[in-house]
KOLTORTOR-617363 format. One record per residue: residue in one letter; x, y, z of N, C-alpha, C in turn. Coordinates in nm, 2 decimals, decimal comma. Example, Ala and Ser with C-alpha at 12.3 -4.5 7.8 and 13.67 -1.06 7.14 Angstrom:
2
 res    n_u    n_v    n_w   ca_u   ca_v   ca_w    c_u    c_v    c_w
   A   1,32  -0,57   0,78   1,23  -0,45   0,78   1,32  -0,33   0,78
   S   1,28  -0,22   0,71   1,37  -0,11   0,71   1,29   0,00   0,79
***
This chain:
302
 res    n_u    n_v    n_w   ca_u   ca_v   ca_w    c_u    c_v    c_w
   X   0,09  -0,12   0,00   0,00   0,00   0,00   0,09   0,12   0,00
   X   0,06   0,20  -0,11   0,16   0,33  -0,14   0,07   0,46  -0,09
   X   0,13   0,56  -0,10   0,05   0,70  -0,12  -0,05   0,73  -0,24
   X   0,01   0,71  -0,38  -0,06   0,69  -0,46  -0,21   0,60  -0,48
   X  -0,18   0,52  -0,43  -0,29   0,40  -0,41  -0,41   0,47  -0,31
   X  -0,36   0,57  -0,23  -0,47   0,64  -0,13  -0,50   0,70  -0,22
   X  -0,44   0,79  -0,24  -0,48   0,95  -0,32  -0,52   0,88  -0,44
   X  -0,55   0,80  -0,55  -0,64   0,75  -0,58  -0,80   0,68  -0,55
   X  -0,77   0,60  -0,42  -0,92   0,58  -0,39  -0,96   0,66  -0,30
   X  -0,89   0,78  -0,20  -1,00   0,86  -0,16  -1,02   1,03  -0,32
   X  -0,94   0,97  -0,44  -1,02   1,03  -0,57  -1,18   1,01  -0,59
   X  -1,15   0,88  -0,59  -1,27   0,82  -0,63  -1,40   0,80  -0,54
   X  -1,38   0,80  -0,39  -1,46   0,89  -0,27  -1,49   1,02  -0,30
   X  -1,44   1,07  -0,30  -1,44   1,26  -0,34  -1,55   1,28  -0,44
   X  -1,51   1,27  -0,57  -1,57   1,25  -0,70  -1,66   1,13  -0,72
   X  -1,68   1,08  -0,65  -1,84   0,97  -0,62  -1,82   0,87  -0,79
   X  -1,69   0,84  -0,79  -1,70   0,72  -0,93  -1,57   0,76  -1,00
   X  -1,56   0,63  -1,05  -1,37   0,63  -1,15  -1,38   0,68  -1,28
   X  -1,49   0,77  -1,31  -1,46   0,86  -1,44  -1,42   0,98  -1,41
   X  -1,53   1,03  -1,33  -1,50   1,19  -1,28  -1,34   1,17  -1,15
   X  -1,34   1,07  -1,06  -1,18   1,06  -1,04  -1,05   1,05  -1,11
   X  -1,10   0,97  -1,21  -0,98   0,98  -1,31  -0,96   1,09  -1,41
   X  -1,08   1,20  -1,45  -1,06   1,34  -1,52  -0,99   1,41  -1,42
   X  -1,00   1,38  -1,30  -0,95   1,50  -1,20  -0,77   1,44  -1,14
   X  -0,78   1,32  -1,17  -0,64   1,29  -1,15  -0,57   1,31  -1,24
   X  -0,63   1,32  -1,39  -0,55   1,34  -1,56  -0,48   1,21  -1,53
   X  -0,57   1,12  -1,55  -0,56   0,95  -1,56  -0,66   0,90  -1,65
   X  -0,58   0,75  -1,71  -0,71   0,65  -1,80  -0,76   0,62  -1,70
   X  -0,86   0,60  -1,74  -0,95   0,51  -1,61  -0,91   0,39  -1,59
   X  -0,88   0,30  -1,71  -0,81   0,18  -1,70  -0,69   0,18  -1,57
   X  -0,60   0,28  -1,60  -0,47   0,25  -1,51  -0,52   0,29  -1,38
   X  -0,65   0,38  -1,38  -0,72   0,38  -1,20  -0,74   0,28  -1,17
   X  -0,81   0,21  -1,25  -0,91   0,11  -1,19  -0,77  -0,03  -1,19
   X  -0,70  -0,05  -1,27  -0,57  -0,15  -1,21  -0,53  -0,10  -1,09
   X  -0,46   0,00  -1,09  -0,42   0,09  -0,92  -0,52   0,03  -0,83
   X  -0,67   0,05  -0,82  -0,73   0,03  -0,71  -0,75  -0,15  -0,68
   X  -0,76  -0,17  -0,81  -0,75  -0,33  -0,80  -0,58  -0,39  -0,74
   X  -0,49  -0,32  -0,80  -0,37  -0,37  -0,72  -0,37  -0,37  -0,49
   X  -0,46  -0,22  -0,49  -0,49  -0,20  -0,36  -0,61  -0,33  -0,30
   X  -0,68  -0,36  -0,37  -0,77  -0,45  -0,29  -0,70  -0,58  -0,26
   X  -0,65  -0,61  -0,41  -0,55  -0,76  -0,36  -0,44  -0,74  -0,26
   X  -0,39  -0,60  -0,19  -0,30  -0,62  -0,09  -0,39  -0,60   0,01
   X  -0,49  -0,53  -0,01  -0,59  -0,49   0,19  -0,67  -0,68   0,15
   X  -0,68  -0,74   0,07  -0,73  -0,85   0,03  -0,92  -0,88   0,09
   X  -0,95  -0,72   0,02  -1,09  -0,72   0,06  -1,15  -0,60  -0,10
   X  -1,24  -0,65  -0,11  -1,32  -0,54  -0,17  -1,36  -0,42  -0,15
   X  -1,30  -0,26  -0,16  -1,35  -0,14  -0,16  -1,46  -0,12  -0,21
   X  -1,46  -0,15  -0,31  -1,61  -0,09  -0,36  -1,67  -0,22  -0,44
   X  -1,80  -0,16  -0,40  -1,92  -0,24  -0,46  -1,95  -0,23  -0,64
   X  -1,90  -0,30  -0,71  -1,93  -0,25  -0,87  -2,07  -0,29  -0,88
   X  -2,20  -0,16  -0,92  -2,31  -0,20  -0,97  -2,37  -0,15  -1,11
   X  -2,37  -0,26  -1,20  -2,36  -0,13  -1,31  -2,28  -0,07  -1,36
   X  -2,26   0,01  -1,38  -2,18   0,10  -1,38  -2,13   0,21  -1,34
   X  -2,17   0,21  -1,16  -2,17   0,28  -1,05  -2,12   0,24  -0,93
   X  -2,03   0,25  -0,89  -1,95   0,17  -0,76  -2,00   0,24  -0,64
   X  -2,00   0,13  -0,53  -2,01   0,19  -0,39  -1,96   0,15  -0,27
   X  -1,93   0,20  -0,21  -1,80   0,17  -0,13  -1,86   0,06   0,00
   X  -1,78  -0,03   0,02  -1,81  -0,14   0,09  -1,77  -0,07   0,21
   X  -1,80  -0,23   0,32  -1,77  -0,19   0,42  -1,61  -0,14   0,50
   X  -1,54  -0,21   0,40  -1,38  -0,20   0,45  -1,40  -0,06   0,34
   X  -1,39  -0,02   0,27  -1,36   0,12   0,22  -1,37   0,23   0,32
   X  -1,50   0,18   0,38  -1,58   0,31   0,45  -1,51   0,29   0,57
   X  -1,41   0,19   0,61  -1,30   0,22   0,72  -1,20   0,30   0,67
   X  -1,19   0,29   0,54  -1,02   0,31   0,50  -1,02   0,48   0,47
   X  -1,12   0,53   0,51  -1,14   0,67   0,49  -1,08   0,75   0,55
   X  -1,09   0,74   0,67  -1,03   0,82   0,80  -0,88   0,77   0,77
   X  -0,78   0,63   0,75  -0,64   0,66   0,80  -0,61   0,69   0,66
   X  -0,69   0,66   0,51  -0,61   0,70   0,41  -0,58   0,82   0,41
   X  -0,70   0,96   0,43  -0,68   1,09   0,45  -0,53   1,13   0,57
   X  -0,54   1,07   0,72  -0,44   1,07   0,81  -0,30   1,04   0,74
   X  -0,29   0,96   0,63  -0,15   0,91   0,61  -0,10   1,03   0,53
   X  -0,16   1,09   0,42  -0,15   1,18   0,32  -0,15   1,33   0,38
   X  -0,24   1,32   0,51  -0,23   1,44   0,53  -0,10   1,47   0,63
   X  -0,02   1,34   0,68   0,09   1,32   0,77   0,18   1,32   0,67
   X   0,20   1,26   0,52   0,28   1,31   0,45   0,32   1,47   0,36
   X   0,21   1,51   0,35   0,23   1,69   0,35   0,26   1,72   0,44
   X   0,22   1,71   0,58   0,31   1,76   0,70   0,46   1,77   0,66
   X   0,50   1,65   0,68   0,63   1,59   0,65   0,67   1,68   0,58
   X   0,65   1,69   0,44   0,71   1,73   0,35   0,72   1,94   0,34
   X   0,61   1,96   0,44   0,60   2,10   0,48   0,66   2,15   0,60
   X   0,72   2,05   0,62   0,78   2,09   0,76   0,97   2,09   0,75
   X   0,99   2,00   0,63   1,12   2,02   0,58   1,11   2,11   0,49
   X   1,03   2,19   0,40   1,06   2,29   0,31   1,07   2,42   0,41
   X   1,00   2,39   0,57   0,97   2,51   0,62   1,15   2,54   0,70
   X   1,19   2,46   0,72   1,35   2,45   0,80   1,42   2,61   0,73
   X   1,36   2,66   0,63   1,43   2,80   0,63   1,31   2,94   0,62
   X   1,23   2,87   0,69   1,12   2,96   0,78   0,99   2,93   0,74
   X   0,88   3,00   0,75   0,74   2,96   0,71   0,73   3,07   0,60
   X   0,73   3,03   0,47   0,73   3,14   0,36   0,66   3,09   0,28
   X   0,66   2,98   0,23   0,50   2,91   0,13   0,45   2,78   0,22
   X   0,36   2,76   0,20   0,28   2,65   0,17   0,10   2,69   0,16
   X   0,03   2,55   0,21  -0,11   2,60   0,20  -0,14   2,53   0,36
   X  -0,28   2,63   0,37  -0,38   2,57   0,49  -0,52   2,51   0,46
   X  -0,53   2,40   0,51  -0,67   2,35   0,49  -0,76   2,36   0,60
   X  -0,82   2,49   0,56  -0,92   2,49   0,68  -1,04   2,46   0,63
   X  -1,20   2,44   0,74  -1,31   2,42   0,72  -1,37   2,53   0,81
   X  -1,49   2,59   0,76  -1,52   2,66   0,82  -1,70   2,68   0,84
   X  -1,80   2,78   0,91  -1,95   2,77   0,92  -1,97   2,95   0,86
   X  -2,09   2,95   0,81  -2,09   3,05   0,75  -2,11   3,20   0,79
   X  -2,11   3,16   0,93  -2,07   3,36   1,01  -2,00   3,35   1,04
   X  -1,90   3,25   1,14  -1,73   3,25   1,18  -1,69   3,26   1,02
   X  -1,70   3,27   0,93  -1,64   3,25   0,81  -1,63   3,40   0,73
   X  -1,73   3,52   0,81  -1,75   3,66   0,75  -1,65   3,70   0,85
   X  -1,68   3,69   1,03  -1,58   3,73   1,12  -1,54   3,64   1,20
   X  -1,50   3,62   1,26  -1,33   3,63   1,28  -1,25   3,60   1,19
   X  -1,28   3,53   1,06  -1,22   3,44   0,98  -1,15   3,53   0,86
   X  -1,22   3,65   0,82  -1,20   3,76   0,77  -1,09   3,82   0,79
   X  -1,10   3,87   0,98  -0,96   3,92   0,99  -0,84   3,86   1,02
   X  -0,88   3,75   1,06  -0,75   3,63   1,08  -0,68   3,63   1,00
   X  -0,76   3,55   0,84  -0,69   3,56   0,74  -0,60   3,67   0,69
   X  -0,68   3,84   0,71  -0,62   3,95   0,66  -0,47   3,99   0,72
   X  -0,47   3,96   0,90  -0,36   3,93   0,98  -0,25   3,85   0,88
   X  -0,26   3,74   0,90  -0,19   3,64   0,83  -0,11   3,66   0,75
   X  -0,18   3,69   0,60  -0,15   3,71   0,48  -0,06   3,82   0,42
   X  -0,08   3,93   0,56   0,02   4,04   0,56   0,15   3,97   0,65
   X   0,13   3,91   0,77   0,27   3,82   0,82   0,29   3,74   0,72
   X   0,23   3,63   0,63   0,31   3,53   0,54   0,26   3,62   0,43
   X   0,29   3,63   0,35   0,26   3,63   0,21   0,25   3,55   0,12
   X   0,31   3,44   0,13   0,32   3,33   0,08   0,30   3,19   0,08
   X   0,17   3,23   0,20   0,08   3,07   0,21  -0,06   3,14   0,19
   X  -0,07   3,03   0,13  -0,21   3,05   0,09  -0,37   2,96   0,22
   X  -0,42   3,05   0,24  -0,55   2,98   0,30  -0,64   2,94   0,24
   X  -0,68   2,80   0,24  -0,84   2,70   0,15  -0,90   2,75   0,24
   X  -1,00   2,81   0,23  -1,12   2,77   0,32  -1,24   2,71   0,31
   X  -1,27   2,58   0,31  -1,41   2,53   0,26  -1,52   2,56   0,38
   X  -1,63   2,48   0,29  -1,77   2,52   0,38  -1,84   2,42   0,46
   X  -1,85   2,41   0,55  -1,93   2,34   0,67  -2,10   2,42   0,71
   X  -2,16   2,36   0,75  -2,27   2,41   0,82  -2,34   2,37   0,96
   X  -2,28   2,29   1,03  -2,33   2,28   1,16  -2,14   2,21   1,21
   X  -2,14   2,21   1,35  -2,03   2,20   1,39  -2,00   2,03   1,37
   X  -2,09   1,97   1,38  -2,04   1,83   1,34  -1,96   1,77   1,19
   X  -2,05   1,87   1,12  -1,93   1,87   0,98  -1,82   1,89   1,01
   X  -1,74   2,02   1,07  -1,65   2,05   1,13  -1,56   1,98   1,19
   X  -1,61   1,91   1,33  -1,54   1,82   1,39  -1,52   1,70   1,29
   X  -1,55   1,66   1,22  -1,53   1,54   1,14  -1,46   1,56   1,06
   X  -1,46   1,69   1,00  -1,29   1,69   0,85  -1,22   1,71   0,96
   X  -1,18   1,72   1,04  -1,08   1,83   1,13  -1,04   1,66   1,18
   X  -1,10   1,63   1,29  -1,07   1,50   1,28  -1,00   1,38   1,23
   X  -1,10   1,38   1,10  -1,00   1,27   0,97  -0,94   1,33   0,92
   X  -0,88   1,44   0,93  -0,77   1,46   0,88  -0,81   1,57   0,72
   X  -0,91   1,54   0,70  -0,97   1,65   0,57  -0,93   1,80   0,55
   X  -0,94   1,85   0,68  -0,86   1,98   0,76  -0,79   1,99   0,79
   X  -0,71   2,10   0,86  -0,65   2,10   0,96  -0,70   2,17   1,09
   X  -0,76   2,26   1,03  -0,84   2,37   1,07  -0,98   2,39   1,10
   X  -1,05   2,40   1,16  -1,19   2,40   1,13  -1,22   2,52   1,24
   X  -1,37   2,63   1,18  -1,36   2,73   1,29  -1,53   2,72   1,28
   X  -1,61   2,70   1,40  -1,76   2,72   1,45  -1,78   2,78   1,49
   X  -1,93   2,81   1,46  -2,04   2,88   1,57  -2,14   2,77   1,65
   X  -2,11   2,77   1,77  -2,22   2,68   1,85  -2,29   2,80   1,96
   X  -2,41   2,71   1,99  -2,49   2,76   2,10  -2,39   2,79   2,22
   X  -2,32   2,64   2,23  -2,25   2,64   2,38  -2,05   2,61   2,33
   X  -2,00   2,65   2,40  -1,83   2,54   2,37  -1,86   2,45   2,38
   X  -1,76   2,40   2,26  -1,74   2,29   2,22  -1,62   2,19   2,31
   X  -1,69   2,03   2,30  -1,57   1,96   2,35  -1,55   1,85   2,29
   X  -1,48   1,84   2,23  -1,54   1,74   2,12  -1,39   1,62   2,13
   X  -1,38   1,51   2,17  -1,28   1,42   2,20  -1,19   1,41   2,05
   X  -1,07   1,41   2,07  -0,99   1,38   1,96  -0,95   1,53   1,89
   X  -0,99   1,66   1,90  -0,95   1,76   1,83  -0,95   1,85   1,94
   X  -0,84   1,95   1,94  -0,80   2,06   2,01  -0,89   2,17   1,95
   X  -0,95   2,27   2,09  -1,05   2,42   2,05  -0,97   2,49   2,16
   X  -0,98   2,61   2,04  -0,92   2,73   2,04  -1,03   2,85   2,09
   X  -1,08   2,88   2,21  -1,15   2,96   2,20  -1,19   3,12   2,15
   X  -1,26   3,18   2,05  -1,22   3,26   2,00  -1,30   3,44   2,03
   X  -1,43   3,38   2,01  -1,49   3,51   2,09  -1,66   3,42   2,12
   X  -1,74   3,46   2,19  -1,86   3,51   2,19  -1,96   3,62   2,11
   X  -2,01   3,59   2,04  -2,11   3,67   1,96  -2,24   3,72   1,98
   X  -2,29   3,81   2,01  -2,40   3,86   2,02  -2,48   3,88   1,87
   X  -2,63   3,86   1,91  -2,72   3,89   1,80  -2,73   4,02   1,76
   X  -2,74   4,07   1,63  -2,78   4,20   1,58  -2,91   4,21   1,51
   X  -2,97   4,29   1,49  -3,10   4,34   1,37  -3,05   4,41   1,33
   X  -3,04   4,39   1,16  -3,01   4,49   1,07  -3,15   4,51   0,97
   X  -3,11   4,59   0,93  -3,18   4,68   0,83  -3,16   4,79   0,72
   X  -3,21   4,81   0,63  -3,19   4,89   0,55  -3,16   5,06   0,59
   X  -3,10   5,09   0,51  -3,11   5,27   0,59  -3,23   5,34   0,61
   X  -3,28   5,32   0,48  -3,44   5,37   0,50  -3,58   5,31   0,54
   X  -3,53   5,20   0,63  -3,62   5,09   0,64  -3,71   5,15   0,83
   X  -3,78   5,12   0,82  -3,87   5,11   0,95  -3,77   5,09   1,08
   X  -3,77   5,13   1,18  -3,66   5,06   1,24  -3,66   5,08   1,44
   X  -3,71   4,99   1,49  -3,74   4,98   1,63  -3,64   5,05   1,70
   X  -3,64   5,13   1,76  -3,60   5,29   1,90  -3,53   5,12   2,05
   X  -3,37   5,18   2,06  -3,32   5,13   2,16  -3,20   5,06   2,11
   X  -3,14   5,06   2,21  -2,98   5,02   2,23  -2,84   4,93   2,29
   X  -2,90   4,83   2,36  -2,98   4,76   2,27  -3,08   4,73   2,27
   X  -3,14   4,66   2,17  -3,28   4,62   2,14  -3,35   4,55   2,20
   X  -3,43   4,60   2,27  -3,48   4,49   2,38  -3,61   4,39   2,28
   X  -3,61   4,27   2,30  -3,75   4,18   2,19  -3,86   4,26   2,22
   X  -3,89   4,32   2,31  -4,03   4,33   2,36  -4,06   4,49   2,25
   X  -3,94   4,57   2,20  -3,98   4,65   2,09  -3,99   4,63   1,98
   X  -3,97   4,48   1,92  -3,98   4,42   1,76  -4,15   4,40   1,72
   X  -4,22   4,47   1,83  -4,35   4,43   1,74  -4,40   4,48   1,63
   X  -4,45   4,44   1,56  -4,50   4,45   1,41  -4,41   4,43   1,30
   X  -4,25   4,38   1,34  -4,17   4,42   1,22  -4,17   4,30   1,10
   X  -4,12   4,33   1,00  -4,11   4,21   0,95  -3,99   4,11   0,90
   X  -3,99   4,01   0,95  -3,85   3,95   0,91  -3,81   3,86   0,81
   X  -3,64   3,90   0,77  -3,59   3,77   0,68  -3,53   3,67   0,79
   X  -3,56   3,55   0,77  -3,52   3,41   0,86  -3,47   3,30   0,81
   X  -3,36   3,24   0,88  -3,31   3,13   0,82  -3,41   2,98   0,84
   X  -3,40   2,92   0,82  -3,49   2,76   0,86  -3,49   2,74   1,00
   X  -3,59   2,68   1,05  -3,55   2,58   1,16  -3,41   2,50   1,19
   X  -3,39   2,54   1,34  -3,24   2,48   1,34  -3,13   2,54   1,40
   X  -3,10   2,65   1,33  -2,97   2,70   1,40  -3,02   2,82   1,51
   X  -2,95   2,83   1,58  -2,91   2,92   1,69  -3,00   3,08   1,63
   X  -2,96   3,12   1,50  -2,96   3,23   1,46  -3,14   3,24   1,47
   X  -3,21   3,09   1,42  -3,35   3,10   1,43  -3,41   3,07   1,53
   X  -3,36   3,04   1,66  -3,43   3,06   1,77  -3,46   3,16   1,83
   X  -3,31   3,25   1,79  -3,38   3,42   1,81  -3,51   3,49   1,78
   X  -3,49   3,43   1,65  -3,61   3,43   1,59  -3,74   3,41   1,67
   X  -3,72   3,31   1,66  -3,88   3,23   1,72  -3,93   3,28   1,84
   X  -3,79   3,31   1,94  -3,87   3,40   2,04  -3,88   3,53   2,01
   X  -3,86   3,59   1,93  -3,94   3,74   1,87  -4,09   3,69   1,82
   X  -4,13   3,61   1,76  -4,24   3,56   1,75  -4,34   3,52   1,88
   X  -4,24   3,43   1,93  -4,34   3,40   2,06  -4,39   3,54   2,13
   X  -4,31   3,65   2,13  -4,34   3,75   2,19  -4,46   3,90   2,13
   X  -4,44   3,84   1,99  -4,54   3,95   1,91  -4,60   3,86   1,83
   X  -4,75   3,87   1,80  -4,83   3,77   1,74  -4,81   3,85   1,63
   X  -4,78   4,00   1,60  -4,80   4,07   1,46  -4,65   4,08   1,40
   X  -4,56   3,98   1,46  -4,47   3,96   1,37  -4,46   3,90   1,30
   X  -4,40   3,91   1,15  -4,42   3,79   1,06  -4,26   3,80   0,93
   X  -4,28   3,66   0,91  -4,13   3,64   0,84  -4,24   3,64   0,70
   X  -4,14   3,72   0,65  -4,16   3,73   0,53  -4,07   3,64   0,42
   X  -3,99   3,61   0,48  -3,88   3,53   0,34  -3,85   3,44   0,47
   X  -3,82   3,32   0,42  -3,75   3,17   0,49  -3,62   3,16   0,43
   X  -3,49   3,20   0,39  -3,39   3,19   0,35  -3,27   3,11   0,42
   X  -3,21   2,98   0,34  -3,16   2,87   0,39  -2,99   2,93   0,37
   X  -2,94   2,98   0,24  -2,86   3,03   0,27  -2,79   3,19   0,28
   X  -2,73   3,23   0,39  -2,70   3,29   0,51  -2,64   3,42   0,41
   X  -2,59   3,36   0,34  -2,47   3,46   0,24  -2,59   3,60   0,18
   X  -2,71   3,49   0,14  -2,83   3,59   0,04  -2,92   3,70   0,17
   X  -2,90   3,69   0,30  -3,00   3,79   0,40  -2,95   3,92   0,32
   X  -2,82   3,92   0,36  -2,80   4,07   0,40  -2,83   4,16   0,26
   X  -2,81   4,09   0,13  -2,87   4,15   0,00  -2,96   4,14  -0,02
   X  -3,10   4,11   0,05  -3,23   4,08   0,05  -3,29   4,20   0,21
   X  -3,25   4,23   0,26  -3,21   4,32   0,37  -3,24   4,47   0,27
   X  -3,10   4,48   0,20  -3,03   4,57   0,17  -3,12   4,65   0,05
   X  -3,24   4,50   0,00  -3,34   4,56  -0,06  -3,46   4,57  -0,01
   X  -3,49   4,62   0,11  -3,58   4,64   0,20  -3,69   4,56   0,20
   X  -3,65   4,44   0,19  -3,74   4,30   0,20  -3,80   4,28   0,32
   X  -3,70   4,30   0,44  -3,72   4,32   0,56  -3,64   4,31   0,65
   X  -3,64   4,29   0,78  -3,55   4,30   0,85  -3,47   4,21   0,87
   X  -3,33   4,12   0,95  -3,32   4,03   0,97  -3,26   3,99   1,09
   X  -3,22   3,92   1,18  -3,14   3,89   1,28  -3,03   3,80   1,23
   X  -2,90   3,88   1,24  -2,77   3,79   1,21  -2,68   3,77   1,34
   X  -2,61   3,67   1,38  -2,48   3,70   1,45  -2,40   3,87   1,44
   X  -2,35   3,90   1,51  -2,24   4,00   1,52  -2,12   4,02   1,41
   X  -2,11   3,85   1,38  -2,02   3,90   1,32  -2,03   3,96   1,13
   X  -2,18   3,97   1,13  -2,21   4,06   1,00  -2,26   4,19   1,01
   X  -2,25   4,22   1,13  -2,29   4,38   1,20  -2,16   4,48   1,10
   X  -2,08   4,48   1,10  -1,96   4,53   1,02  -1,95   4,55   0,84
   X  -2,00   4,45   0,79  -2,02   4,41   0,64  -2,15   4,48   0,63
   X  -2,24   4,49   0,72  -2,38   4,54   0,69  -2,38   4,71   0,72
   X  -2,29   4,75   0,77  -2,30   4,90   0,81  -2,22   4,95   0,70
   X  -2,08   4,86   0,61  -2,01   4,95   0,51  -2,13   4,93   0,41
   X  -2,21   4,81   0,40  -2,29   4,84   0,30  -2,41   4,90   0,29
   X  -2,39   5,02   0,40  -2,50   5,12   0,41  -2,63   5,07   0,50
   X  -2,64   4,94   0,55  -2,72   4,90   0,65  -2,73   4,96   0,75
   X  -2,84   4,95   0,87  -2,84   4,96   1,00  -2,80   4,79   1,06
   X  -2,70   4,85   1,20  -2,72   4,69   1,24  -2,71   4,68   1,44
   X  -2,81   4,66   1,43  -2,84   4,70   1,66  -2,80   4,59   1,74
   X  -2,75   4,60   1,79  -2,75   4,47   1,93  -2,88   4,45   1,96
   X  -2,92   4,31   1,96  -3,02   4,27   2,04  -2,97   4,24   2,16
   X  -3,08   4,30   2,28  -3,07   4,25   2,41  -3,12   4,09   2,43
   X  -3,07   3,97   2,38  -3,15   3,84   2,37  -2,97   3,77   2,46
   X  -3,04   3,66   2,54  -2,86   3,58   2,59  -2,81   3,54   2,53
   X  -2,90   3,44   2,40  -2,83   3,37   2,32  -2,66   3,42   2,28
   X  -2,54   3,34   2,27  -2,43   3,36   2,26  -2,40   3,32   2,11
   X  -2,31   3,30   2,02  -2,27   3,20   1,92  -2,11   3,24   1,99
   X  -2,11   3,09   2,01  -1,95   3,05   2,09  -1,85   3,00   1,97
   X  -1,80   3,07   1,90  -1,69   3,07   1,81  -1,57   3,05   1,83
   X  -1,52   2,90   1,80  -1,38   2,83   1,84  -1,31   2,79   1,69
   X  -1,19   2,77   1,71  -1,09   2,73   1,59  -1,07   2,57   1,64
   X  -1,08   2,51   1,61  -1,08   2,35   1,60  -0,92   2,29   1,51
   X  -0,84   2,23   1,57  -0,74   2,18   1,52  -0,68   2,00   1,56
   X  -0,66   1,95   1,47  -0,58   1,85   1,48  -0,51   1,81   1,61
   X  -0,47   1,72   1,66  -0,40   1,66   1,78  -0,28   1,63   1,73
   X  -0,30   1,62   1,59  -0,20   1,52   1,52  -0,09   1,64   1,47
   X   0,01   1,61   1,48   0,13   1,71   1,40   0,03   1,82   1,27
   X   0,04   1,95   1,34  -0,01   2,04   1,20   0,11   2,07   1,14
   X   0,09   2,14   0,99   0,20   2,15   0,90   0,27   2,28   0,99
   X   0,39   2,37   0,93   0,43   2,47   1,00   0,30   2,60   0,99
   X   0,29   2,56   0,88   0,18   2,71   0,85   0,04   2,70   0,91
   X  -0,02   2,58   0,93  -0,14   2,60   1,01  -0,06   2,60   1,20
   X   0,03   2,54   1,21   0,14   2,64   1,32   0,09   2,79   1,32
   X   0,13   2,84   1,20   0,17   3,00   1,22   0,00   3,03   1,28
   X  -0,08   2,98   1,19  -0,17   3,04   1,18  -0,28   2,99   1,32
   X  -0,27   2,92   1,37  -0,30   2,87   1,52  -0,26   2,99   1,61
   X  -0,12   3,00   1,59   0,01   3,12   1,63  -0,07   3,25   1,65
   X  -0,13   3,26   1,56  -0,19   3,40   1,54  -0,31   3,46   1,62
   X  -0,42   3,31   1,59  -0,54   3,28   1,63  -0,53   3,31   1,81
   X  -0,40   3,23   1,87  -0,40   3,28   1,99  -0,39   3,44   2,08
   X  -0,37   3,51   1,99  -0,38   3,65   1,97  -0,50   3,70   1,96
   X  -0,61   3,74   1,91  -0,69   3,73   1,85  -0,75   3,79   1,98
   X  -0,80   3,95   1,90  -0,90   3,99   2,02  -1,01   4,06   1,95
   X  -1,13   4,04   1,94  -1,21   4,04   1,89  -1,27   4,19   1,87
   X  -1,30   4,24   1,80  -1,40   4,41   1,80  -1,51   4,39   1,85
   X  -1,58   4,48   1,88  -1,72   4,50   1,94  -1,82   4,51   1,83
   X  -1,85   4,41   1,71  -1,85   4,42   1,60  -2,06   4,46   1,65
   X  -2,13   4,43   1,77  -2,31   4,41   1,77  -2,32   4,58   1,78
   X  -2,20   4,67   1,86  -2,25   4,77   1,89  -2,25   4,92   1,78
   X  -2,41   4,98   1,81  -2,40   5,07   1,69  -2,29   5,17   1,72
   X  -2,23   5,23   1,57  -2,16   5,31   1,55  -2,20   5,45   1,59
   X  -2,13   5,52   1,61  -2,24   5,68   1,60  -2,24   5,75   1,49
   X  -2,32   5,81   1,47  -2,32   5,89   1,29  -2,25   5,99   1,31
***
């Protein structure tokens, strides 16, 4: 069992089949599918299920997930940590991230960074609840993973970085309707109308108790992804409740954005490996320990 022989079949995990794995390796499929067949006669079990002409991963594949990623991800180590012996000046970071730690803190981290290295670059993919997170971070998919939860996290097997606490905001349009107070206590949101994410996250229980509290409230849009509020906001659709950490993005783009007086917290931690990180997710851990957050819920003065 080689390197290549991984990074072949977790291709073919990735890309869900040995056509689209082998376009993305710039391989015949033939010499994939010998490579993986060379691999099953040494694990001397079947990876994948051929049906058709659609494979699916058996039950030993669906073991071999977690250490194929660990081996490969311990050999870029390796190999980043001897290029780094004359300092941390290139490589890359694989982080995972949720979609408001991913506007702030993640924003200025990176911007930190990038002006100390210049020359590593940060991935940052997309997660949406923290168990996505804990699980690349984990197997090894990451290095890095950064959430928002209701509570800290403690999650066995990965190191958390604690990063800030977040308060809820209401934003709104400039010229939009807009409830008197500082913060906003729920009990002055009556009548307004809201944009809301689905059932589920943290961000919509705020919600719901603005609802429990005013019968003449009402959501006018249900919006699943997070990225489209603030430009549906911004066209006076209605109002919305975000984390804090879009209070800042929402005011350069001419929004209003208030602290709500609500407890809810979003507990935002950096999630890392146990396992040797490369030098540059180092630096960038390095950094993260630093990290002191702005007062990003509270209004500005005009």
């Amino acid at each position: 069992m080689d390197a290549r022989q991984l990074e072949y079949f977790l291709a073919i995990v990735d890309h869900d089949g040995f056509g689209r794995a082998a376009q993305a390796l710039h391989l015949a499929q033939p010499s994939l599918s010998q490579a993986i067949a060379g691999l099953e006669r040494e694990v001397g079990m079947q990876l994948f299920h051929r049906i058709g002409r659609r494979v699916v991963l058996s039950d030993a594949g669906t073991e071999l997930i977690g250490p194929a990623r660990q081996v490969l991800r311990d050999l870029r180590t390796a190999k980043a940590t001897m290029a780094s012996m004359k300092g941390v000046r290139h490589g890359r970071i694989e982080l995972v991230t949720m979609p408001s730690p991913g506007i702030e803190p993640l924003s200025a981290l990176i911007g930190a960074f990038t002006r100390r290295h210049p020359g590593i670059t940060v991935d940052a993919e997309a997660a949406f609840t923290p168990d996505e997170v804990i699980q690349q971070v984990r197997q090894g998919a990451c290095e890095l993973g950064l959430t928002g939860a209701p509570e800290p996290l403690h999650p066995p097997g990965v190191d958390v970085l604690p990063l800030q606490q977040q308060d809820f905001v209401l934003i709104g349009a400039a010229d939009a309707a807009f409830p008197v107070g500082d913060p906003l206590p729920i009990g002055a949101l009556a009548g307004v109308e809201l944009i809301a994410s689905p059932p589920g996250s943290l961000m919509r229980r705020v919600v719901d108790d603005i609802l429990a509290e005013h019968a003449d409230v009402r959501i006018v849009a249900e919006i699943a992804h997070r990225a489209s509020i603030l430009p549906l906001v911004l066209q006076g659709a209605g109002l919305a409740v975000l984390p804090a950490a879009w209070a800042s993005l929402a005011r350069r783009s001419g929004a209003r954005a208030v602290r709500l007086d609500h407890p809810a917290r979003l507990h935002v931690e950096l999630l890392s490996r146990q396992a040797q990180l490369t030098p540059a997710a180092e630096a960038f851990l390095a950094l993260a320990r630093t990290f002191r957050p702005a007062d990003e819920g509270a209004e500005q003065p005009g």
